[in-house]
C-alpha positions, -999 to 999 in steps of 0.1 A, spaced: -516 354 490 -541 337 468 -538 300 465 -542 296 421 -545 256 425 -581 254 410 -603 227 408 -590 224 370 -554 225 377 -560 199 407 -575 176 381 -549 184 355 -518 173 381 -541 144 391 -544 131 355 -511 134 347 -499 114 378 -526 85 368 -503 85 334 -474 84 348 -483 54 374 -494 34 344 -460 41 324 -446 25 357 -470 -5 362 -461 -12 322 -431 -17 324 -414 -41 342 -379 -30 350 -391 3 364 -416 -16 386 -384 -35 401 -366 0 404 -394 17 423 -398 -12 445 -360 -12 451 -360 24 462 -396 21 484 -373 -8 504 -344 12 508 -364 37 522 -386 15 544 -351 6 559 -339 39 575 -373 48 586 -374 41 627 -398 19 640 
């Protein structure tokens, strides 16, 4: 089996994820969502 993730398509998904995290730092209210979430998480992870 042939990994098809080329150097192309790596920079493709790369570049869409930098759009995406900007959408996300823009905007206010999703920023407080996300961070929301990330603690939530942080709390059932074991230390």
């Amino acid at each position: 089996m042939e990994n098809s993730f080329d150097e192309k398509k790596a920079q493709e998904e790369l570049t869409k994820r930098y759009e995406t995290a900007e959408k996300l730092l823009n905007n206010q209210d999703a920023i407080e969502r996300f961070l929301q979430r990330l603690e939530r998480k942080l709390k059932i992870i074991p230390r």
